[in-house]
Backbone as CSV, one residue per row, in Angstrom:
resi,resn,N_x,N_y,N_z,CA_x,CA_y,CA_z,C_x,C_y,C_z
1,UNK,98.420,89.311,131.669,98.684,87.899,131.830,99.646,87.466,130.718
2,UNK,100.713,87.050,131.188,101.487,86.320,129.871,100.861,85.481,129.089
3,UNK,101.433,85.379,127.832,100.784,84.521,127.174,101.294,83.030,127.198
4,UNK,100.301,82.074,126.837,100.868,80.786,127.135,102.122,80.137,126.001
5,UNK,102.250,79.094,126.648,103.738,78.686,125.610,103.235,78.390,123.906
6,UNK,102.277,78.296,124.215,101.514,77.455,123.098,101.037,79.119,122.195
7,UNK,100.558,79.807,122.454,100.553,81.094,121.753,101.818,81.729,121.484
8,UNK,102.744,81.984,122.790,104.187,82.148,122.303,104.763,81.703,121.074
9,UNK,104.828,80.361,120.990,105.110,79.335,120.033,104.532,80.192,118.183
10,UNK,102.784,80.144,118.530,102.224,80.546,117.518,102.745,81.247,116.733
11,UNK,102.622,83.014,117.687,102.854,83.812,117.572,104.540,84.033,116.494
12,UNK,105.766,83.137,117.482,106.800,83.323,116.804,106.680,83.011,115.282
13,UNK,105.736,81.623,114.981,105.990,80.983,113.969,105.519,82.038,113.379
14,UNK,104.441,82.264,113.388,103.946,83.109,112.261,105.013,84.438,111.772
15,UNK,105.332,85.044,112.644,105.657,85.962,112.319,107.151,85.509,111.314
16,UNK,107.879,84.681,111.827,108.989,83.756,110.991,108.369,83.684,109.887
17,UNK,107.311,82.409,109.941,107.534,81.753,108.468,106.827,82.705,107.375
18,UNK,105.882,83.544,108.008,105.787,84.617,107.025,106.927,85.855,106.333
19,UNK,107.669,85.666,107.547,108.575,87.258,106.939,109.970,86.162,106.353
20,UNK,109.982,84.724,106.493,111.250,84.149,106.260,110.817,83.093,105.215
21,UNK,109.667,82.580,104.886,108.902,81.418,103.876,108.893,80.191,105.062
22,UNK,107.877,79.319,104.598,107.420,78.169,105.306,108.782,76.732,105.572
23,UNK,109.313,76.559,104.338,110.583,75.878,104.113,111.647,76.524,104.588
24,UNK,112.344,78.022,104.165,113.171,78.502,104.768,113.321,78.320,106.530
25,UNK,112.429,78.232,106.919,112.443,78.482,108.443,112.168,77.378,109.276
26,UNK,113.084,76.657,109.816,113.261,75.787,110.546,113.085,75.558,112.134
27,UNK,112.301,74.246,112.581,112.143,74.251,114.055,112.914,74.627,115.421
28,UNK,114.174,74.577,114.543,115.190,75.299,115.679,115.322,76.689,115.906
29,UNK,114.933,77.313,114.229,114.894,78.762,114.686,113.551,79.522,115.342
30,UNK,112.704,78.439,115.263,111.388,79.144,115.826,111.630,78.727,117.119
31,UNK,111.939,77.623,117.633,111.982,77.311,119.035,113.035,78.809,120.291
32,UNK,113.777,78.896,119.565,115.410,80.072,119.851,114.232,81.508,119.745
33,UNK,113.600,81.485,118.636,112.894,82.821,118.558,111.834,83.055,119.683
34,UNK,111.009,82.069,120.012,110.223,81.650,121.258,110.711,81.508,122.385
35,UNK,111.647,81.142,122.917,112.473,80.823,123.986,112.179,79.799,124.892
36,UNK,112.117,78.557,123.619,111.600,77.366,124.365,112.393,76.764,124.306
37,UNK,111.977,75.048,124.516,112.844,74.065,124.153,112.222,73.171,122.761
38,UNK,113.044,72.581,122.039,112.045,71.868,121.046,110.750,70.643,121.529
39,UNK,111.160,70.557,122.911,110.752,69.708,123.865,109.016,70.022,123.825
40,UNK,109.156,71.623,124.357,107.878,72.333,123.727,107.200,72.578,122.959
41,UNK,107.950,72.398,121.913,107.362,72.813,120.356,106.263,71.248,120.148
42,UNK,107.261,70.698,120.605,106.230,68.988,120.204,105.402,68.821,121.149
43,UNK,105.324,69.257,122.243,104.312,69.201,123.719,103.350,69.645,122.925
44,UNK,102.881,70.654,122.012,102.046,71.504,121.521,101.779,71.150,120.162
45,UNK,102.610,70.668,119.648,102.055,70.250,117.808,103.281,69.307,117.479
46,UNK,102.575,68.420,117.058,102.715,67.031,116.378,104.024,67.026,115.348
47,UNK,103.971,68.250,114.796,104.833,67.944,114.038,105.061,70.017,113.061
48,UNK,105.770,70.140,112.099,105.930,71.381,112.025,105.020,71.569,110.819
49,UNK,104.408,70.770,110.030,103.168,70.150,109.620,101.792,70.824,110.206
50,UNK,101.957,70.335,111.666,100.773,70.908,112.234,101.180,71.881,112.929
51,UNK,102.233,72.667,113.606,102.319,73.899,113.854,101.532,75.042,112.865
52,UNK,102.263,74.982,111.218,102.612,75.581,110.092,100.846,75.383,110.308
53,UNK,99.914,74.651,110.222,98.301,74.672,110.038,97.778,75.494,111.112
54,UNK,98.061,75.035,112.520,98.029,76.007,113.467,97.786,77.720,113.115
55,UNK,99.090,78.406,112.483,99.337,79.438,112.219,98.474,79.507,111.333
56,UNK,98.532,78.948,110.122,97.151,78.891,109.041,96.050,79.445,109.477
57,UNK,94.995,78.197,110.394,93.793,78.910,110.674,93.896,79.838,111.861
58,UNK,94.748,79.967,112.727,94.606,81.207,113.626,94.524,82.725,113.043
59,UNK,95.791,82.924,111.883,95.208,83.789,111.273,94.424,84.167,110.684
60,UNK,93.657,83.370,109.500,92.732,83.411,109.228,91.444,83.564,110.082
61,UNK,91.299,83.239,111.323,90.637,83.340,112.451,90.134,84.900,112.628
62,UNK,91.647,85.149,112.690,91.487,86.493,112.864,91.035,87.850,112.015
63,UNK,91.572,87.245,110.786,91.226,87.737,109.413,90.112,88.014,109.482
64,UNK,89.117,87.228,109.416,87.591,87.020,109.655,86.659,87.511,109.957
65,UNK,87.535,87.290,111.408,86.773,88.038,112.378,86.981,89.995,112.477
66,UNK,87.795,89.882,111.873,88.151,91.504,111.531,87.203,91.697,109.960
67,UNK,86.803,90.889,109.155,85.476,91.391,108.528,84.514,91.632,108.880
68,UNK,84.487,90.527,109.555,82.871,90.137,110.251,82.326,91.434,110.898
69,UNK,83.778,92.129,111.931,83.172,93.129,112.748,82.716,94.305,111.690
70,UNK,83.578,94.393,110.843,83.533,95.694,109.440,82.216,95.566,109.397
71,UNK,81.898,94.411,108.516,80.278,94.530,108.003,79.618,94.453,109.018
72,UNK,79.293,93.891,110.077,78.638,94.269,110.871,78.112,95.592,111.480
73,UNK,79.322,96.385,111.238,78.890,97.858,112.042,78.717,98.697,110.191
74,UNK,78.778,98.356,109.515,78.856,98.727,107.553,76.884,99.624,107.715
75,UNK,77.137,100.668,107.246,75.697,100.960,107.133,74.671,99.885,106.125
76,UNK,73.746,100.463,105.947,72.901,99.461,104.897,73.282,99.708,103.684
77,UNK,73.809,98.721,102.702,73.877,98.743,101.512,75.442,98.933,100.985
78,UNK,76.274,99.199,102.117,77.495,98.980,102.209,78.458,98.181,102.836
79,UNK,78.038,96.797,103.208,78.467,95.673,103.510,79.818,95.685,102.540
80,UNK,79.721,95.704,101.454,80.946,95.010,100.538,81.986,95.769,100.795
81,UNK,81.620,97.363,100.345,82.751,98.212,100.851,83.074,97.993,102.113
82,UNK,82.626,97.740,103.047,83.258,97.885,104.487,84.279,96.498,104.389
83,UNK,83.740,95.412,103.705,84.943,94.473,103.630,85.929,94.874,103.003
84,UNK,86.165,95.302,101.761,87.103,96.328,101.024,88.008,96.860,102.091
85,UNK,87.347,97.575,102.527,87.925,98.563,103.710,88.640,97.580,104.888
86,UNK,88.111,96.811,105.314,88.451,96.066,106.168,89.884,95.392,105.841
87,UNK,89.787,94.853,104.450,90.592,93.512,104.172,91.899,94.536,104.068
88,UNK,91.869,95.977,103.263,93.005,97.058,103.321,93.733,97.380,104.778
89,UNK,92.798,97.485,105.673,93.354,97.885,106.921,94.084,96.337,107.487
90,UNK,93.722,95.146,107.384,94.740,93.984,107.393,95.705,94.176,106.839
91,UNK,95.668,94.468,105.508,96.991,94.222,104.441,97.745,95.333,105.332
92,UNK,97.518,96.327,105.977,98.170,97.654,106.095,98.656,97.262,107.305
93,UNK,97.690,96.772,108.510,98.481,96.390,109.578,99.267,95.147,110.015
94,UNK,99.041,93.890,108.714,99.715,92.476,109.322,100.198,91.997,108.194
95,UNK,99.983,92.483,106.915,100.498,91.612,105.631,100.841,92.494,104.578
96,UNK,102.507,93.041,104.856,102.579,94.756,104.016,103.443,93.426,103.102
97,UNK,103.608,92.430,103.394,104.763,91.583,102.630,104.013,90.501,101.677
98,UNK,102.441,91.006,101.351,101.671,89.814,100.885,101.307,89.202,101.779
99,UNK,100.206,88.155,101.250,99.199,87.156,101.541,100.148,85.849,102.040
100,UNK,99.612,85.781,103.139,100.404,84.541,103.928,99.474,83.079,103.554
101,UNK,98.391,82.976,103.552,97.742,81.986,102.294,98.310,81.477,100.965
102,UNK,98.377,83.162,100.384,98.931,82.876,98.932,100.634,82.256,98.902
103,UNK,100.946,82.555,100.050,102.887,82.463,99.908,102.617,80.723,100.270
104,UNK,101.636,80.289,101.301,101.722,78.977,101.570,101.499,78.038,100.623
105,UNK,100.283,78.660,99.558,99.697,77.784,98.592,100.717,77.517,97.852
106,UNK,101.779,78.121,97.248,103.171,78.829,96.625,104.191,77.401,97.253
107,UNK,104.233,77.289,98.614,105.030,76.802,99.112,104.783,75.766,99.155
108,UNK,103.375,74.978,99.437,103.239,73.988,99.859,102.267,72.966,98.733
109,UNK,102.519,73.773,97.229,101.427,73.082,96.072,101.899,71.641,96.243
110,UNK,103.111,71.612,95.890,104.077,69.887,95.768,104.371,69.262,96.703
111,UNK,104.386,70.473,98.167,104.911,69.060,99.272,103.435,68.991,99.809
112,UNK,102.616,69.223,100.707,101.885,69.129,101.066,100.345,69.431,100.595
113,UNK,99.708,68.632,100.114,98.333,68.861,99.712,97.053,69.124,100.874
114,UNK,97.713,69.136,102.478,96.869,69.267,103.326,96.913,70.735,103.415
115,UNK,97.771,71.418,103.997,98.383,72.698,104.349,98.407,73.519,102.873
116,UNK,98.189,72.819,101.572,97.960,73.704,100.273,96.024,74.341,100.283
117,UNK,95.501,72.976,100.184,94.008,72.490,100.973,93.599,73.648,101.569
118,UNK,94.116,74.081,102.572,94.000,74.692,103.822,93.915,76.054,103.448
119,UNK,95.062,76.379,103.027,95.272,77.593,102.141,94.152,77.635,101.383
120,UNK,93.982,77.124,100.463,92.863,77.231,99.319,91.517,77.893,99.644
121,UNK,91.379,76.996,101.296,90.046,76.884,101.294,89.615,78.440,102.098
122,UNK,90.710,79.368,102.458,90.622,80.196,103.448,90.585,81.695,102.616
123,UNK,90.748,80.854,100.834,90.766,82.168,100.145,89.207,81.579,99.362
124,UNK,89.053,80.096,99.656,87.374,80.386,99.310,86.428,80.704,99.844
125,UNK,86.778,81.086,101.385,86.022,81.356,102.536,86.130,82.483,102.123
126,UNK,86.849,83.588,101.984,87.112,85.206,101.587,86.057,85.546,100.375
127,UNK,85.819,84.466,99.264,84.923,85.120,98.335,83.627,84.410,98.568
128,UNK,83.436,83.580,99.492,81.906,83.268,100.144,81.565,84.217,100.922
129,UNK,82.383,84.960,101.433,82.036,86.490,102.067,81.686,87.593,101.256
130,UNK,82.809,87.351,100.602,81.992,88.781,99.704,80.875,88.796,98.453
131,UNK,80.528,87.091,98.620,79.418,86.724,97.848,78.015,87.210,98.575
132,UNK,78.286,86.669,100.016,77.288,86.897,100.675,77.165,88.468,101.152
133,UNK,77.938,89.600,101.123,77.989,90.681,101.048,77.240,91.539,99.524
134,UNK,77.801,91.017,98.855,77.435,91.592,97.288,75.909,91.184,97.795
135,UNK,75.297,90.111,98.070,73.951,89.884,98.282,73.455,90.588,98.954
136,UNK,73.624,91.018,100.163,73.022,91.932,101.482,72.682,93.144,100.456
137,UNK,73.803,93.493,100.043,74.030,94.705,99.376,73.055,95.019,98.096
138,UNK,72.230,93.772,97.989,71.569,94.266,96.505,72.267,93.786,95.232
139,UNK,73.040,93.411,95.384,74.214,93.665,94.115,74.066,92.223,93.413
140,UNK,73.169,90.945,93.687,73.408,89.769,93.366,73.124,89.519,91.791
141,UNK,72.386,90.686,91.435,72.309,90.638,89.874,72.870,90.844,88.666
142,UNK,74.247,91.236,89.929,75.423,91.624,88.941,76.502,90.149,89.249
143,UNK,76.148,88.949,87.619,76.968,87.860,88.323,78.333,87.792,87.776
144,UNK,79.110,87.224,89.121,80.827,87.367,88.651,81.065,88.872,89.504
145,UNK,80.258,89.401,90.118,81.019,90.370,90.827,81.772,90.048,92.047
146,UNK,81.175,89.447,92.667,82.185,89.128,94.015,83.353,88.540,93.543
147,UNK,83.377,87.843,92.332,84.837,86.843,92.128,85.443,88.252,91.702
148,UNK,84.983,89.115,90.872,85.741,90.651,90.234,86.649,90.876,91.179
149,UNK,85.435,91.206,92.547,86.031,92.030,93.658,87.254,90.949,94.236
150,UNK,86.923,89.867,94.152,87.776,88.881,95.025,89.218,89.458,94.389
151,UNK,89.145,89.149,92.532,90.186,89.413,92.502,91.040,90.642,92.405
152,UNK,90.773,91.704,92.514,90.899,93.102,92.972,91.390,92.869,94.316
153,UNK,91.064,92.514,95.468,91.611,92.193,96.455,93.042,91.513,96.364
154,UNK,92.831,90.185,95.596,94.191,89.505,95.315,95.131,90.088,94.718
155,UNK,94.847,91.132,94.025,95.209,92.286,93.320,96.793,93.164,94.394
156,UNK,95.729,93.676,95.422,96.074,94.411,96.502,96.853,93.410,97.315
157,UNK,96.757,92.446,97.487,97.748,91.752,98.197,98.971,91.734,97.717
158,UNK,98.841,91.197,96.247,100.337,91.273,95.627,101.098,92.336,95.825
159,UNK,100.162,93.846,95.517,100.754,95.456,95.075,100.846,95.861,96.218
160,UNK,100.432,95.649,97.929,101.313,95.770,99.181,102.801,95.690,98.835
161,UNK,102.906,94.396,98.503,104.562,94.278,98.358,105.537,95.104,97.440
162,UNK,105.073,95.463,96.472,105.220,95.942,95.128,105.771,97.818,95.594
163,UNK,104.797,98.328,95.833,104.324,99.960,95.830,104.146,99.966,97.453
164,UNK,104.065,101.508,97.589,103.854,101.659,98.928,102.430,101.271,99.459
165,UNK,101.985,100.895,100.536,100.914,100.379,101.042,99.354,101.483,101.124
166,UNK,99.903,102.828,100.909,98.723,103.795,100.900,98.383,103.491,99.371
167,UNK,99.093,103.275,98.334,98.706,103.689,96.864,98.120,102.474,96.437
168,UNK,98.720,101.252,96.663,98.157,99.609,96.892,96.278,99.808,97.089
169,UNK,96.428,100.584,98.449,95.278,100.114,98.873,94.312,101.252,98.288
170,UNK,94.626,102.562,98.022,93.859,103.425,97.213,93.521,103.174,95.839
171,UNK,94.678,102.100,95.403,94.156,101.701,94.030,93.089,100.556,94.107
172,UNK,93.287,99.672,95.213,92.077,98.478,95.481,90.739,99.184,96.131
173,UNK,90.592,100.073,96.172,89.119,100.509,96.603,88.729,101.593,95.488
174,UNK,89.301,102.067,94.856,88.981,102.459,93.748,88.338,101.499,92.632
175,UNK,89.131,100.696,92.578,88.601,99.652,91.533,87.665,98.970,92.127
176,UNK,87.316,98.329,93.036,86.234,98.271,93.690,85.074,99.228,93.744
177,UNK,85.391,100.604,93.791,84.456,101.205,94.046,83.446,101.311,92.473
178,UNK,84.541,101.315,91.151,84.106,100.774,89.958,83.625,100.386,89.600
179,UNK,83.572,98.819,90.482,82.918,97.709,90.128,81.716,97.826,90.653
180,UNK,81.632,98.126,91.625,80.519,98.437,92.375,79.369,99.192,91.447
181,UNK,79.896,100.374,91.773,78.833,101.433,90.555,78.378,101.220,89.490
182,UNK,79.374,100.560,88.871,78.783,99.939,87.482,77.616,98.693,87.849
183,UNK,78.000,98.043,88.345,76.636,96.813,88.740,75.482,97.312,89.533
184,UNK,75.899,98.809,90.228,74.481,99.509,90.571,73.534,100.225,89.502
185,UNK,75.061,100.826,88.700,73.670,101.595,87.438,73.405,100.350,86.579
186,UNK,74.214,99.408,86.516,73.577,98.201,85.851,71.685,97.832,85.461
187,UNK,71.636,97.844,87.753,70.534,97.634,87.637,69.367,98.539,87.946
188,UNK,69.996,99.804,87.455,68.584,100.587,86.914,68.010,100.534,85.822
């Protein structure tokens, strides 16, 4: 089934304003990249304001939901690693160019405090996960670990861009795996 104009639309933006920046990339070139009319672009979002949010939480949507499934199928006691694991296989398959959050927060600190907001809140949703993971896991007695791990992750987002994407992500589960062990023999 084709996809609708309104995912079309999505789809282009994202992939634009991520590989081109949020400001750099303009409604005419996403409309030309989509093969609409701008006619469409506004049938569907208000403004490029709310497109640009659109793309926001859809990915993140997806983000998510690609943890969610990780830990879910994660044996017992390895919830955290499987997010680890999870959040690497994102960076590897949709964000070898960095964090599309972090580039927005970047982009949008001074003009927009909604779409900065937004951003913010989708990287505090990421360490309420791995808060609530470190917990499943036993690990809650080790405090400041999930923010550790959080930022070890943020870590790996940057060093995608940096280094090649196998060594990025072998160095973020390593250090993770660090952190980990140490807050397990912690609590023997």
């Amino acid at each position: 089934m084709p996809a609708s104009k309104r995912d079309q639309l999505l789809a282009t933006a994202e992939r634009l304003l991520y590989e081109q920046g949020f400001h750099a990339t303009g409604i005419d070139r996403i409309v030309a990249a989509a093969g609409v009319v701008r006619m469409t672009l506004y049938n569907h979002f208000a403004s490029k304001e709310a497109l640009v949010a659109a793309v926001l939480t859809a990915r993140h949507q997806r983000f998510i939901a690609s943890l969610e499934a990780a830990m879910a199928a994660a044996a017992p006691g390895q919830e955290t690693l499987a997010l680890i694991d999870a959040h690497g296989d994102w960076l590897e398959r949709h964000s070898q160019h960095g964090c599309i959050m972090a580039k927005a927060m970047g982009e949008f600190a001074e003009h927009s405090a909604e779409l900065h907001a937004l951003a913010a809140a989708a990287k505090a949703d990421l360490l309420a996960r791995l808060e609530a993971a470190v917990a499943r896991d036993g690990l809650e007695h080790s405090p400041g670990l999930a923010r550790r791990l959080f930022m070890v992750l943020e870590g790996g987002n940057t060093a995608v861009a940096l280094w090649d994407t196998a060594t990025a992500l072998a160095d973020t589960r390593a250090l993770a795996e660090t952190l980990i062990a140490t807050a397990r023999s912690d609590a023997q």
